[in-house]
N, C-alpha and C positions, 0 to 999 in steps of 0.2 A: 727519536723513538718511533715505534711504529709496531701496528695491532700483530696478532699473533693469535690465531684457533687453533685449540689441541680437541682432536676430536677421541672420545674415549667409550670405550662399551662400556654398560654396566646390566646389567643382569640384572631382574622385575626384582629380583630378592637381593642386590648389592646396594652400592652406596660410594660415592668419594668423599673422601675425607679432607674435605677441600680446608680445613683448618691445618693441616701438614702440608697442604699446596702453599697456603695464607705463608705461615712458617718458613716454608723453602724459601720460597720469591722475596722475603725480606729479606732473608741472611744473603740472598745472594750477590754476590759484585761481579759485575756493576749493576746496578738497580734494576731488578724486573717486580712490576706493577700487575698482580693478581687484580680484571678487574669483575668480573663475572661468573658464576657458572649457569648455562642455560640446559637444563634435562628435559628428553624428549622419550617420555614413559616408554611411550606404542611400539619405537622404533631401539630401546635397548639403549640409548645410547647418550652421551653429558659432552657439549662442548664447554671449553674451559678458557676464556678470554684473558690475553696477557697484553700489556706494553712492555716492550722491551727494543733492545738495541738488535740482536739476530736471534732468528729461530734455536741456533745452537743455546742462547742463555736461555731461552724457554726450556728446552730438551733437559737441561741439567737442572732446572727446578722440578719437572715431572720426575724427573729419574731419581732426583734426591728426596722429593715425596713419595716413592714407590707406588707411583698410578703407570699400570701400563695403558701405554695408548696405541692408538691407529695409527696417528699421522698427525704432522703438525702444516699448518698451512696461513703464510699471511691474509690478513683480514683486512676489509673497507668498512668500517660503521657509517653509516649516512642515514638521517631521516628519510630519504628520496629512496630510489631505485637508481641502481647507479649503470 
């Protein structure tokens, strides 16, 4: 498995409904792992943390949550600076 950033707009006055993300990423097979969402008020905008096996099983948990997004992009978590 390996990390997965969905990077998503949201609007001073929206919201994600990251409990229909929760929802999608169980039902889906093979296993994707919602692990996060981090929002960045100033800038508009909600990264949305997955484990999964390929970006394509992310896309089809956002798509079946109906969150449109930006782009999706493999991720490195590390304490460190990498």
């Amino acid at each position: 498995m390996s990390e997965f950033i969905v990077e998503v707009y949201v609007p001073r006055t929206g919201a994600i409904g990251t409990a229909a993300v929760r929802a999608a990423a169980e039902a889906h097979t093979p296993p994707v792992r919602y692990l996060r969402a981090i929002l960045v008020p100033e800038d508009e905008t909600c990264y949305l943390l997955f484990d999964a096996a390929s970006s394509e099983d992310v896309r089809a948990v956002v798509t079946r949550a109906a969150v449109p997004f930006e782009r999706i992009s493999s991720a490195i978590e590390s304490e460190e600076a990498v």
